[in-house]
N, CA, C and O atoms as a CHARMM CRD file, in Angstrom:
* protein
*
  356
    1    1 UNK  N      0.86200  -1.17200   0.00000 PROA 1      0.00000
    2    1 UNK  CA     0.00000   0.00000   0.00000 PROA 1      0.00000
    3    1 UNK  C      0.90700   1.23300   0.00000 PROA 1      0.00000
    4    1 UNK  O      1.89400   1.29800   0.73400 PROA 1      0.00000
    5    2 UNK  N      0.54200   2.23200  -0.86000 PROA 2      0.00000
    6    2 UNK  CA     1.63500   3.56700  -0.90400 PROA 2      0.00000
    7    2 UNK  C      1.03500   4.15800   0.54200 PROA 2      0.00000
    8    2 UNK  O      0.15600   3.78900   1.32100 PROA 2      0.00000
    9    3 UNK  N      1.86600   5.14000   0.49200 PROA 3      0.00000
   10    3 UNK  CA     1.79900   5.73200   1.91600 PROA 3      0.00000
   11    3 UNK  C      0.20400   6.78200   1.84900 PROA 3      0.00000
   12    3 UNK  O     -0.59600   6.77500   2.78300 PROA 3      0.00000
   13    4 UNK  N      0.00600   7.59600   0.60200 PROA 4      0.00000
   14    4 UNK  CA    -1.07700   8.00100   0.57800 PROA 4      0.00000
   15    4 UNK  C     -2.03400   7.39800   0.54000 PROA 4      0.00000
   16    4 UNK  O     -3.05300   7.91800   0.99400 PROA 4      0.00000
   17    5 UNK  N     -2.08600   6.03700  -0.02800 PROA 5      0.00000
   18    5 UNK  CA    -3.35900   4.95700   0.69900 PROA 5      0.00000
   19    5 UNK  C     -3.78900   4.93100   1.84600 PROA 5      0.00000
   20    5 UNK  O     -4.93200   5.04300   2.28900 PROA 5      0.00000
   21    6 UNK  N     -2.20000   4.67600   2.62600 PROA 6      0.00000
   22    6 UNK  CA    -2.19600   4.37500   3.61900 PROA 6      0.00000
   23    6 UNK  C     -2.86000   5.79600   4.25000 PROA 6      0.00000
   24    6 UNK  O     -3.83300   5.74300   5.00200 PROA 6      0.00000
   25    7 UNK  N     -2.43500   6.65200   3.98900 PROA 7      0.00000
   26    7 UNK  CA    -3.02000   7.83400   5.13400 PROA 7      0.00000
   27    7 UNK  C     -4.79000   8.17200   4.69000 PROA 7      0.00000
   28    7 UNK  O     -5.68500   8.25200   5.53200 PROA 7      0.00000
   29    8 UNK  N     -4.93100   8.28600   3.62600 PROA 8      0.00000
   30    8 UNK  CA    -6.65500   8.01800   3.67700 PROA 8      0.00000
   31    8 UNK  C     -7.21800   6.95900   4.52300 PROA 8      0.00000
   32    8 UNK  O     -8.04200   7.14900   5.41800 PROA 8      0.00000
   33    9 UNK  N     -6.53900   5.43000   4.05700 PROA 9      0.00000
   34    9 UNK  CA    -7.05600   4.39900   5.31900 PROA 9      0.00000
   35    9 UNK  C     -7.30000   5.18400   6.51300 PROA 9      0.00000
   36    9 UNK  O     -8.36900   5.33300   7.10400 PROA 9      0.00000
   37   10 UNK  N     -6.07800   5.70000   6.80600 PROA 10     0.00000
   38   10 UNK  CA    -5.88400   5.67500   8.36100 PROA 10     0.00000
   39   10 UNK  C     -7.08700   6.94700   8.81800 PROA 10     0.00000
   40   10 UNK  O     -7.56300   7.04100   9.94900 PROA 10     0.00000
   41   11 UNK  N     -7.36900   7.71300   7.83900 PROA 11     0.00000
   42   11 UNK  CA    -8.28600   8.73700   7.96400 PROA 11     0.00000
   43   11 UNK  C     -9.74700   8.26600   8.04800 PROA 11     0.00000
   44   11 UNK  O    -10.48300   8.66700   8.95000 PROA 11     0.00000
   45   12 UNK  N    -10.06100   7.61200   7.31800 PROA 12     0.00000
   46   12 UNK  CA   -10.96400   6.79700   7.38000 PROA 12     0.00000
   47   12 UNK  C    -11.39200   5.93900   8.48800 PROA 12     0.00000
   48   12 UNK  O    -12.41800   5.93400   9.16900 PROA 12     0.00000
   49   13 UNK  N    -10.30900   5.19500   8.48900 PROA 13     0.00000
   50   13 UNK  CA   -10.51600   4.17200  10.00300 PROA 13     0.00000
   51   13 UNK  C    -11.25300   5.30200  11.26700 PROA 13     0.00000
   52   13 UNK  O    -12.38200   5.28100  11.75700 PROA 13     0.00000
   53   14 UNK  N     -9.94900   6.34700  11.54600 PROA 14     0.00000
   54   14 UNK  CA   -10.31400   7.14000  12.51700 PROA 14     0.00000
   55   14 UNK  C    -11.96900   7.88100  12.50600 PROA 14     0.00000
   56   14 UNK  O    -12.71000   7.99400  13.48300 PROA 14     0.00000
   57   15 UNK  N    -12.19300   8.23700  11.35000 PROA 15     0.00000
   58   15 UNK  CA   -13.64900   8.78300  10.95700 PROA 15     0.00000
   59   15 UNK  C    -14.53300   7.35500  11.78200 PROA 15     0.00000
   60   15 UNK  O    -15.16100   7.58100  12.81700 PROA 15     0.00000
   61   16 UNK  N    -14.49900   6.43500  11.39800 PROA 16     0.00000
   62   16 UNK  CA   -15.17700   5.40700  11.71100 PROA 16     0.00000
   63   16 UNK  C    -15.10100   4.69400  13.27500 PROA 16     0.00000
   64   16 UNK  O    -15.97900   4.07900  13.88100 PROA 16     0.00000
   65   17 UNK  N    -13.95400   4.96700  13.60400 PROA 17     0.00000
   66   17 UNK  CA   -13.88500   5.06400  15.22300 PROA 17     0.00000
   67   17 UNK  C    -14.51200   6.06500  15.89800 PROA 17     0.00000
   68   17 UNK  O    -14.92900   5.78600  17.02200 PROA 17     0.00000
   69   18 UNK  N    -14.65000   6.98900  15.54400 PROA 18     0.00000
   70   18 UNK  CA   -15.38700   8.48400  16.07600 PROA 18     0.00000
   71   18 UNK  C    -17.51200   8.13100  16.04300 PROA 18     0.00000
   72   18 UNK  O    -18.54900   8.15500  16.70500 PROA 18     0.00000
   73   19 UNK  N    -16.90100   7.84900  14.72400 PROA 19     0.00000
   74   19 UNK  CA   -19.01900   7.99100  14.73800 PROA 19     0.00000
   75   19 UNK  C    -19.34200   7.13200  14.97300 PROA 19     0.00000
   76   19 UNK  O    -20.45200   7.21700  14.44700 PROA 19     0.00000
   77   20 UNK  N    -19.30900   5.91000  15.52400 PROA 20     0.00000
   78   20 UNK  CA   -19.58600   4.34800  15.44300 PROA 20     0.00000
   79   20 UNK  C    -20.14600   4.85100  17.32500 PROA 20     0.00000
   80   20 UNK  O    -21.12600   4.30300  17.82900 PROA 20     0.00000
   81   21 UNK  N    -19.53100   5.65000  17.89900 PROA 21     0.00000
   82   21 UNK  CA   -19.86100   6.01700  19.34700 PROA 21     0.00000
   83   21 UNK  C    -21.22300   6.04300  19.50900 PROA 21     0.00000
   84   21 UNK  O    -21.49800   5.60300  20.62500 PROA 21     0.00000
   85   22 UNK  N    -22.14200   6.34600  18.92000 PROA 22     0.00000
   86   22 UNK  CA   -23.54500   6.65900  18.71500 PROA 22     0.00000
   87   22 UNK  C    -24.25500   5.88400  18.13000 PROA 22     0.00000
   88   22 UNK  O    -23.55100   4.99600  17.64700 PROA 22     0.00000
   89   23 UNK  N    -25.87500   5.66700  17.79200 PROA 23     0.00000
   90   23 UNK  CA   -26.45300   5.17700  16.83400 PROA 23     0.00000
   91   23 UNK  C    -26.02100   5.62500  15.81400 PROA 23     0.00000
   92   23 UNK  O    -25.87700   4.70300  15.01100 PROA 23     0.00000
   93   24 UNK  N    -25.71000   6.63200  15.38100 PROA 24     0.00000
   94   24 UNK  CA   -25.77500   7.13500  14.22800 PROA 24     0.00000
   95   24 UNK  C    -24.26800   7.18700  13.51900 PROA 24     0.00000
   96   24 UNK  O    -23.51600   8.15400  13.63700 PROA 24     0.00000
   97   25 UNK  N    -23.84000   5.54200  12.48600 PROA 25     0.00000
   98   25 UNK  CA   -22.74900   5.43200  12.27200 PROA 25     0.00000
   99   25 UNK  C    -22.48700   6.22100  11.45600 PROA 25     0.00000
  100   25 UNK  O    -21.27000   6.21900  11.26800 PROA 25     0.00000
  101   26 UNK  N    -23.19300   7.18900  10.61400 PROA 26     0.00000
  102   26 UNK  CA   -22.64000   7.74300   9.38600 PROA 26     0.00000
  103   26 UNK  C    -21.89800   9.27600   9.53200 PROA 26     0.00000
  104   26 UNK  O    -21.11800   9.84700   8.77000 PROA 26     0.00000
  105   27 UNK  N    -22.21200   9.50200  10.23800 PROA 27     0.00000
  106   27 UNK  CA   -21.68200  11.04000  10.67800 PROA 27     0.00000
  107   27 UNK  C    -21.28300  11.00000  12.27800 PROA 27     0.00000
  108   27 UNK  O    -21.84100  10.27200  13.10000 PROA 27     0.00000
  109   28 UNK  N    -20.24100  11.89600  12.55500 PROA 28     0.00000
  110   28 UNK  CA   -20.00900  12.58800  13.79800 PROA 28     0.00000
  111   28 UNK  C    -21.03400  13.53100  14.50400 PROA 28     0.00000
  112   28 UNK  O    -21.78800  14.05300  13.68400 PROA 28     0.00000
  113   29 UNK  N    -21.22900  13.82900  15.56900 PROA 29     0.00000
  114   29 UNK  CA   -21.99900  14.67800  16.29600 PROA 29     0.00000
  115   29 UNK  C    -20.74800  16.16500  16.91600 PROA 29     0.00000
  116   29 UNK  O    -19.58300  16.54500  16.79600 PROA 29     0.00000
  117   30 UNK  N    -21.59300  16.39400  17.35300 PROA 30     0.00000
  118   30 UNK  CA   -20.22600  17.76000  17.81200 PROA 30     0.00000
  119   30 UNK  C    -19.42800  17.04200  19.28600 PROA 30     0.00000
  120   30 UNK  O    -18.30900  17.25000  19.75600 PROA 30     0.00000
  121   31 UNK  N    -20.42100  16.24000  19.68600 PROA 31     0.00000
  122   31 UNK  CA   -18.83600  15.62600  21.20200 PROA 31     0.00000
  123   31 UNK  C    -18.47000  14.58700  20.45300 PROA 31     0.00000
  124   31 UNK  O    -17.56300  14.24400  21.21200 PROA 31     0.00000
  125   32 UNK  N    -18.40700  13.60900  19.38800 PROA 32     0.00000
  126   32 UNK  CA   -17.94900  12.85500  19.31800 PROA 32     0.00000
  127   32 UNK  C    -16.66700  13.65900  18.23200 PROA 32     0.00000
  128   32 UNK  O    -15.56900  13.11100  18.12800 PROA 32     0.00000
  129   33 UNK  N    -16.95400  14.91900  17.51100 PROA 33     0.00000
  130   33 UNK  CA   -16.09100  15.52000  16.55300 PROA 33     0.00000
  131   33 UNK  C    -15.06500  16.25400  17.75300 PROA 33     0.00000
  132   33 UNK  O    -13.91300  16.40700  17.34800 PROA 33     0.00000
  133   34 UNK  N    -15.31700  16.71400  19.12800 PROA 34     0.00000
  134   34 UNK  CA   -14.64300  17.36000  20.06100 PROA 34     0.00000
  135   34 UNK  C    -13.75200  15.70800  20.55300 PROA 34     0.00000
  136   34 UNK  O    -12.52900  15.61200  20.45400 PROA 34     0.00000
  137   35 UNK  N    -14.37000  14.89800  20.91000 PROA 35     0.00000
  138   35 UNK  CA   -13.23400  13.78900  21.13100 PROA 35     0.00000
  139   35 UNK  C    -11.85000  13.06300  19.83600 PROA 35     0.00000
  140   35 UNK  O    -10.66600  12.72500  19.82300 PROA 35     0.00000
  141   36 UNK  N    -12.91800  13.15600  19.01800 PROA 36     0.00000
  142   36 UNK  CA   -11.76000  13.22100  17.85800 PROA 36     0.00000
  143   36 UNK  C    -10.84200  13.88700  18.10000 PROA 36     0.00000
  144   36 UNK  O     -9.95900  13.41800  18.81800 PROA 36     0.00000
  145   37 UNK  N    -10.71900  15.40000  17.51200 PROA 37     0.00000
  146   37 UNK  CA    -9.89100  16.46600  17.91300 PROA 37     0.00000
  147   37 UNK  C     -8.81000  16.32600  19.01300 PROA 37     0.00000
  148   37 UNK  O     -7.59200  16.15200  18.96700 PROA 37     0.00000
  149   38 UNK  N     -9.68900  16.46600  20.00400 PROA 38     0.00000
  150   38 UNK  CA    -8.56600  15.88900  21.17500 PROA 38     0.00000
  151   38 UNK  C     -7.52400  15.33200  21.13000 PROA 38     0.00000
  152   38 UNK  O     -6.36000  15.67700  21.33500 PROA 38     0.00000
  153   39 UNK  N     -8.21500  14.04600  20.72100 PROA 39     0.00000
  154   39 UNK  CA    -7.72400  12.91800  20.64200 PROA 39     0.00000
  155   39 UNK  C     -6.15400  12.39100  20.00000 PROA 39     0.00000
  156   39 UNK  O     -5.08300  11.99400  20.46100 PROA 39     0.00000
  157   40 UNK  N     -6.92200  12.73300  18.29000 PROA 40     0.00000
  158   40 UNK  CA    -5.81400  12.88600  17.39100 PROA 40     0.00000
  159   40 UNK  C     -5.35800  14.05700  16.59500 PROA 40     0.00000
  160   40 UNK  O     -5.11000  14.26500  15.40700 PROA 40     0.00000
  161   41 UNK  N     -5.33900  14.87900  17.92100 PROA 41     0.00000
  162   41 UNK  CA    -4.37100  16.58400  17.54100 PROA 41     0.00000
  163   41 UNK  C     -3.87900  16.86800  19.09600 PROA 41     0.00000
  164   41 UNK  O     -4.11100  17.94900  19.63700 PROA 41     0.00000
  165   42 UNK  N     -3.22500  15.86800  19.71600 PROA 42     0.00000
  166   42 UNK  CA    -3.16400  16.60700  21.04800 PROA 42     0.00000
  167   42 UNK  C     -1.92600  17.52700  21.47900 PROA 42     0.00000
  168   42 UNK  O     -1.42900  17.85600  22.55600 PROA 42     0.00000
  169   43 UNK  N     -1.63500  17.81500  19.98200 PROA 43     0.00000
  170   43 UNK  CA    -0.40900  19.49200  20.14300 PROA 43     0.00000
  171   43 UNK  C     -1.47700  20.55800  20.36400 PROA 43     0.00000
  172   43 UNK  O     -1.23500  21.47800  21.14500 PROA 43     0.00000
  173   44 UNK  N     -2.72200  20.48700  19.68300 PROA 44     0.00000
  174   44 UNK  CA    -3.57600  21.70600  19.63200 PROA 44     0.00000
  175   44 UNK  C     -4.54900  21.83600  20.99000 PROA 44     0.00000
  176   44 UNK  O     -5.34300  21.03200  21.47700 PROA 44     0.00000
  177   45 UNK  N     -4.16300  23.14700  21.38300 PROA 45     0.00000
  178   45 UNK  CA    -4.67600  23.64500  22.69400 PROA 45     0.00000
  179   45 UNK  C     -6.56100  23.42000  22.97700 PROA 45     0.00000
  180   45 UNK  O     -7.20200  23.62400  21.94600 PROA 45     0.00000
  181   46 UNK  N     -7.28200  23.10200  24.02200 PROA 46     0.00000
  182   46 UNK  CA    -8.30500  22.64400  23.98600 PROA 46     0.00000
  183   46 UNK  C     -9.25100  23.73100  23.82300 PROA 46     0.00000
  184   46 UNK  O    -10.22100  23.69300  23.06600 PROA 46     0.00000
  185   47 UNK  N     -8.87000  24.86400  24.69300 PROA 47     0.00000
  186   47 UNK  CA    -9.44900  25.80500  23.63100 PROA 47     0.00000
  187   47 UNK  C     -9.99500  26.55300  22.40300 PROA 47     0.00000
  188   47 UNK  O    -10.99900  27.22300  22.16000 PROA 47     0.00000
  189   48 UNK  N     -8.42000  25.97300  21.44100 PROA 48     0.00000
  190   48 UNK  CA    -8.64100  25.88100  20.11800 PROA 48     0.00000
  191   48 UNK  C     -9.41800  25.10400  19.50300 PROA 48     0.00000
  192   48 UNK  O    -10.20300  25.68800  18.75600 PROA 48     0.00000
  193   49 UNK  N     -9.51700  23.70800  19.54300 PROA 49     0.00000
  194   49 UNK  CA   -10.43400  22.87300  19.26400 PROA 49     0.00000
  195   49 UNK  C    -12.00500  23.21200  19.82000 PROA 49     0.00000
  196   49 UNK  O    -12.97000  23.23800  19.05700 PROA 49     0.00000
  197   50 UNK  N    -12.09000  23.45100  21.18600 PROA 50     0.00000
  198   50 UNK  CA   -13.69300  23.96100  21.28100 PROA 50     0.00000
  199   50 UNK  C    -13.89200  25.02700  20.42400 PROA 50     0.00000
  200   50 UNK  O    -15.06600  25.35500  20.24800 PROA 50     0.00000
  201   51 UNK  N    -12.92100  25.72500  19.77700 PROA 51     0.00000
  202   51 UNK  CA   -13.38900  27.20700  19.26500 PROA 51     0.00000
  203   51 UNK  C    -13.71400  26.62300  17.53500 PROA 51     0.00000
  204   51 UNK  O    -14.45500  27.11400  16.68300 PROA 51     0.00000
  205   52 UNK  N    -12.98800  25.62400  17.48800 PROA 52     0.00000
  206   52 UNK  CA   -13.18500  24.90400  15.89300 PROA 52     0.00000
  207   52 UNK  C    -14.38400  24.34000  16.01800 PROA 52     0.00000
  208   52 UNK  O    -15.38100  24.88500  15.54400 PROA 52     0.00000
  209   53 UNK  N    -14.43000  23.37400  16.56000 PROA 53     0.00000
  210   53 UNK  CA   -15.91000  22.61300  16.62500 PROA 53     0.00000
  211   53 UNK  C    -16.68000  23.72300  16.51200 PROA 53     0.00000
  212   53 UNK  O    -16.93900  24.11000  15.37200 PROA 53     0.00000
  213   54 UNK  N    -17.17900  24.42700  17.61500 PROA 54     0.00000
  214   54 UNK  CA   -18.04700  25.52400  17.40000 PROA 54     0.00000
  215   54 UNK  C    -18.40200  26.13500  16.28500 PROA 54     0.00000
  216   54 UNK  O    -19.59200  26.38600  16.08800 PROA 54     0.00000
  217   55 UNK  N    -17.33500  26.50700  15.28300 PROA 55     0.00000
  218   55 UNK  CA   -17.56000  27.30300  14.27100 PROA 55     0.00000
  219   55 UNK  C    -18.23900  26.13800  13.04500 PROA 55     0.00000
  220   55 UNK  O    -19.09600  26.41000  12.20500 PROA 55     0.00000
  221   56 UNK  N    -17.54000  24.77500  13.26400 PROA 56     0.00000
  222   56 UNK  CA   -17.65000  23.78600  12.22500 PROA 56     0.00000
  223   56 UNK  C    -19.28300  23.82600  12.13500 PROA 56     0.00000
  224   56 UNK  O    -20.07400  24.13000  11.24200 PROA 56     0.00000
  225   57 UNK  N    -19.45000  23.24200  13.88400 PROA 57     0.00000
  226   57 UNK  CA   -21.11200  22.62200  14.20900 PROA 57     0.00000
  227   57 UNK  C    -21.96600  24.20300  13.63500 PROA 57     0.00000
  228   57 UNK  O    -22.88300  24.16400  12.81500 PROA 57     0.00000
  229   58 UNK  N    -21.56400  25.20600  14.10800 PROA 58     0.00000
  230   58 UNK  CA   -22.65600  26.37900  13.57800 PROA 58     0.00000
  231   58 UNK  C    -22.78600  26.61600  11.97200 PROA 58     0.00000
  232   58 UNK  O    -23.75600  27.27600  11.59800 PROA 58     0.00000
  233   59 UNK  N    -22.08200  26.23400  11.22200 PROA 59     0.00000
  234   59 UNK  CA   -22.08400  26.92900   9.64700 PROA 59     0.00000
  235   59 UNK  C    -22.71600  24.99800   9.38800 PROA 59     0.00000
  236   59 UNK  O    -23.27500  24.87500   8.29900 PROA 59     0.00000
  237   60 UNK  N    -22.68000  24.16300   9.91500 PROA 60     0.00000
  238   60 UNK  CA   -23.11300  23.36300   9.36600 PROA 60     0.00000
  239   60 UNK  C    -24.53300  23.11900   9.69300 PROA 60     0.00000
  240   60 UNK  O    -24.99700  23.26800  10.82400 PROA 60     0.00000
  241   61 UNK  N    -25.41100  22.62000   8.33600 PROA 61     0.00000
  242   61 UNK  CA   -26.96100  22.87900   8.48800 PROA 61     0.00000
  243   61 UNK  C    -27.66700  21.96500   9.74800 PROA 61     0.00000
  244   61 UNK  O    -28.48000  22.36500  10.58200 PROA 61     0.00000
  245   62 UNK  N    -27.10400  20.65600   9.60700 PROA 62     0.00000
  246   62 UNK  CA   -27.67600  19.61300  10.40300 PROA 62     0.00000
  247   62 UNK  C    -26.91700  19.46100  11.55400 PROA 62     0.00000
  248   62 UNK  O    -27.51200  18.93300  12.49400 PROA 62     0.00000
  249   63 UNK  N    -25.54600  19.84100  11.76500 PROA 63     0.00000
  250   63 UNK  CA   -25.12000  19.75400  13.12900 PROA 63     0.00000
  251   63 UNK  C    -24.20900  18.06300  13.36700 PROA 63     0.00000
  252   63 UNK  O    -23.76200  17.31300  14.23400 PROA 63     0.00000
  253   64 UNK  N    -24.37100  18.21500  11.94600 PROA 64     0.00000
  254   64 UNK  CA   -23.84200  16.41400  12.21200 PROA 64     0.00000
  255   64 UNK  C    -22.84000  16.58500  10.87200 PROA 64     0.00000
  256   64 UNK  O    -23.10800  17.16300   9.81800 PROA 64     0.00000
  257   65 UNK  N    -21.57500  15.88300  11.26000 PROA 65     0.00000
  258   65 UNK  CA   -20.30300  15.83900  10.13000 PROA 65     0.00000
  259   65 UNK  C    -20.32400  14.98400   9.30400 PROA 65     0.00000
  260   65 UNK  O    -20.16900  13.93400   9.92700 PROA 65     0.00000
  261   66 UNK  N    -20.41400  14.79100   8.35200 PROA 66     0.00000
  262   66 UNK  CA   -20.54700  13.12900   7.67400 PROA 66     0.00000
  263   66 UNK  C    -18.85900  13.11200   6.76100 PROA 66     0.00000
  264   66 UNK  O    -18.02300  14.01200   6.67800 PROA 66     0.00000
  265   67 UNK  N    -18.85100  12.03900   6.32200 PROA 67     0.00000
  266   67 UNK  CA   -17.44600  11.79300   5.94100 PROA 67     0.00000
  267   67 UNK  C    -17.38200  13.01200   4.97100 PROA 67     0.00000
  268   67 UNK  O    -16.46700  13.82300   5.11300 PROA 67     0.00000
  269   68 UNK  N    -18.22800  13.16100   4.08100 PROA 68     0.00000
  270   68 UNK  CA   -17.23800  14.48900   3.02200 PROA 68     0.00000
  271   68 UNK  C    -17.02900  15.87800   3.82800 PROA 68     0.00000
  272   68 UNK  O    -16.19100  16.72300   3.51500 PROA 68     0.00000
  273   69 UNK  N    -17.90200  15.97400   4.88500 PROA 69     0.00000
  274   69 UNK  CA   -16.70500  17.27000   5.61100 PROA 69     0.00000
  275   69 UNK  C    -15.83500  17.07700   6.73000 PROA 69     0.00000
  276   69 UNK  O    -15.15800  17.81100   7.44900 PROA 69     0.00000
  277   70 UNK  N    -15.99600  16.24200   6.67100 PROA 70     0.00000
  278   70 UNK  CA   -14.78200  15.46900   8.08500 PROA 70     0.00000
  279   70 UNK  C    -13.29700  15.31800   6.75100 PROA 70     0.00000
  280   70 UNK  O    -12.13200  15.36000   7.14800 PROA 70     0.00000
  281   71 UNK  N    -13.61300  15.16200   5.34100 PROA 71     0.00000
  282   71 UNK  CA   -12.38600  14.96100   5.01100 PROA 71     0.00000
  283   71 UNK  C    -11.74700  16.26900   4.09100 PROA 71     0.00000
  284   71 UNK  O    -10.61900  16.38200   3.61300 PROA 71     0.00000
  285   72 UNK  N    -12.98100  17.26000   4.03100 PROA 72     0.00000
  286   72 UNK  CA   -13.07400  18.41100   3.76000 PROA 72     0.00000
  287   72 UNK  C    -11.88100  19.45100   4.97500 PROA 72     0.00000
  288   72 UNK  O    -10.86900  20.11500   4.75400 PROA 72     0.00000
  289   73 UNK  N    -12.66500  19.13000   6.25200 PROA 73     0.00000
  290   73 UNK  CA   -11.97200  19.54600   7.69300 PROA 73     0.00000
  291   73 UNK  C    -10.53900  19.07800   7.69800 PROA 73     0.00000
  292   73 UNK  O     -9.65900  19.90500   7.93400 PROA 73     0.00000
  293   74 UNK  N    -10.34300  18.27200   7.54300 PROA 74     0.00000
  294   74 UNK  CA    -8.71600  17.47700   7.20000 PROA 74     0.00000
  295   74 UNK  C     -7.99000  18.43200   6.06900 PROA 74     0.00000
  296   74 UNK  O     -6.95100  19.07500   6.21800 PROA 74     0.00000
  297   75 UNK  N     -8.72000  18.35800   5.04300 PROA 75     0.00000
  298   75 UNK  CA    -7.88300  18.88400   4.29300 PROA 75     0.00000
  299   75 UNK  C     -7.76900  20.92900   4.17600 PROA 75     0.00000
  300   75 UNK  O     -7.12000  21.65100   3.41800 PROA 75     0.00000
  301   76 UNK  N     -8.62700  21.20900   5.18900 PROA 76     0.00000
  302   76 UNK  CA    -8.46400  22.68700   5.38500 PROA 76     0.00000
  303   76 UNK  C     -7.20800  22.61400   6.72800 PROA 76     0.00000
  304   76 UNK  O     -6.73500  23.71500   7.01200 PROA 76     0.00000
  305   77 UNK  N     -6.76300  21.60600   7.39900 PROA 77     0.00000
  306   77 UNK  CA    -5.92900  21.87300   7.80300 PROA 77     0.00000
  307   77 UNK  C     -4.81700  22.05900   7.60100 PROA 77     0.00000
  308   77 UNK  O     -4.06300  22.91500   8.06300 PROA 77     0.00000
  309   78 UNK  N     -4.56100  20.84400   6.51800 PROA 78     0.00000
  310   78 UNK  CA    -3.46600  20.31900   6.00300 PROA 78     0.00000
  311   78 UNK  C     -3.24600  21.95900   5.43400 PROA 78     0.00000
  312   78 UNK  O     -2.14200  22.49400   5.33800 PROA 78     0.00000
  313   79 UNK  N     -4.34300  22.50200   5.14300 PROA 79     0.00000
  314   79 UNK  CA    -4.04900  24.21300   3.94900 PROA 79     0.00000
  315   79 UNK  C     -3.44200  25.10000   4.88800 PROA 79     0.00000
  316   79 UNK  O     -2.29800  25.54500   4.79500 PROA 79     0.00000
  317   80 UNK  N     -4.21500  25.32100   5.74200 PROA 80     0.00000
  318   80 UNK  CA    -3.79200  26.33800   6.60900 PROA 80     0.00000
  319   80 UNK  C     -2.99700  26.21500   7.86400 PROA 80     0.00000
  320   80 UNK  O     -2.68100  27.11300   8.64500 PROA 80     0.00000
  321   81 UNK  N     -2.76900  25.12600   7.90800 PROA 81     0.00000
  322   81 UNK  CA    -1.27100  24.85900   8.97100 PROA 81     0.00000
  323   81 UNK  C     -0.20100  24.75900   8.32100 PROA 81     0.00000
  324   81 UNK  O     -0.07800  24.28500   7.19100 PROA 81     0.00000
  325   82 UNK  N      1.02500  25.41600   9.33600 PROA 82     0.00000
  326   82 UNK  CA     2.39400  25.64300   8.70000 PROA 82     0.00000
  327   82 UNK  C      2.90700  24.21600   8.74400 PROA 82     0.00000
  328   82 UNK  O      2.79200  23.38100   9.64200 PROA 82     0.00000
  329   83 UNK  N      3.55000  24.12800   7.46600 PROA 83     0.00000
  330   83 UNK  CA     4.44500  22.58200   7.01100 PROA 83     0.00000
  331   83 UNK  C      4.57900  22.02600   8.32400 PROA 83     0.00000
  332   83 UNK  O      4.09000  20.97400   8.73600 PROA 83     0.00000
  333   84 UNK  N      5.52200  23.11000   9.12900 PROA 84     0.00000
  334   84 UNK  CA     6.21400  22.52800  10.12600 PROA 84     0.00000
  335   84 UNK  C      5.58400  21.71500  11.71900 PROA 84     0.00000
  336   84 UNK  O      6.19800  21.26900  12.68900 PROA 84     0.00000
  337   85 UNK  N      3.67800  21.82300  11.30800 PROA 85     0.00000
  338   85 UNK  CA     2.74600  21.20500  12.37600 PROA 85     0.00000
  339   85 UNK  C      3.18700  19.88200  12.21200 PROA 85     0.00000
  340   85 UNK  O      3.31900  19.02100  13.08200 PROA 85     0.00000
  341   86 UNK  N      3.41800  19.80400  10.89500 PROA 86     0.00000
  342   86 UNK  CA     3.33200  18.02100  10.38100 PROA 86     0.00000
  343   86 UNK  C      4.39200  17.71200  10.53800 PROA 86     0.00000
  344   86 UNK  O      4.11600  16.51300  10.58100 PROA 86     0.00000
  345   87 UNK  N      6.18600  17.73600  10.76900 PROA 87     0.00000
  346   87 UNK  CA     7.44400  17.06700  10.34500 PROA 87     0.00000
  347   87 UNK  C      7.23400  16.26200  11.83700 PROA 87     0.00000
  348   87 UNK  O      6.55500  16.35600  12.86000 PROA 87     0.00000
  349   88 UNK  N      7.97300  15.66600  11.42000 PROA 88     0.00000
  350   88 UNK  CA     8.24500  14.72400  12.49800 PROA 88     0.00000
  351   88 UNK  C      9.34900  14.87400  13.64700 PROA 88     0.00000
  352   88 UNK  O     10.47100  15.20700  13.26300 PROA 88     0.00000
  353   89 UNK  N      9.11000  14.62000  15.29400 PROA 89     0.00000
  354   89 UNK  CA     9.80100  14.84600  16.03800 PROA 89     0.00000
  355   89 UNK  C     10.89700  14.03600  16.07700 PROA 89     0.00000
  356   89 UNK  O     11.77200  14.22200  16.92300 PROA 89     0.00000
């Protein structure tokens, strides 16, 4: 598997560990999108993340994330974070 397989998998998997918390496997809710976060960003201050969720859950109509903006959300990070969030320690 190339490595960009591999990191969609792994994006995926995680999407699917997150919403599976609930009845409702197809989308995230806003605490299960706040445990995500946490979870697998724990350089980013918790503040910051409540202040993301917030903005995510309000501009979104239903309040619920489903995979195309959960991978939408991924990839606005990847935009607007500096290279150097991602190198390795």
């Amino acid at each position: 598997m190339s490595r960009l397989q591999g990191c969609l998998k792994t994006l995926n998997d995680i999407f699917i560990k997150y919403a599976t918390m609930d009845n409702n496997h197809d989308t995230l809710s806003q605490s299960e999108l706040l445990q995500l976060l946490k979870d697998e960003l724990p350089d980013f201050k918790e503040e910051q993340l409540n202040e993301l969720v917030g903005v995510i859950i309000k501009r979104d109509r239903d309040g619920q994330i489903d995979r195309t903006e959960f991978f939408a959300l991924v990839s606005c990070l990847v935009l607007c974070l500096p290279p150097s969030k991602f190198s390795r320690k």
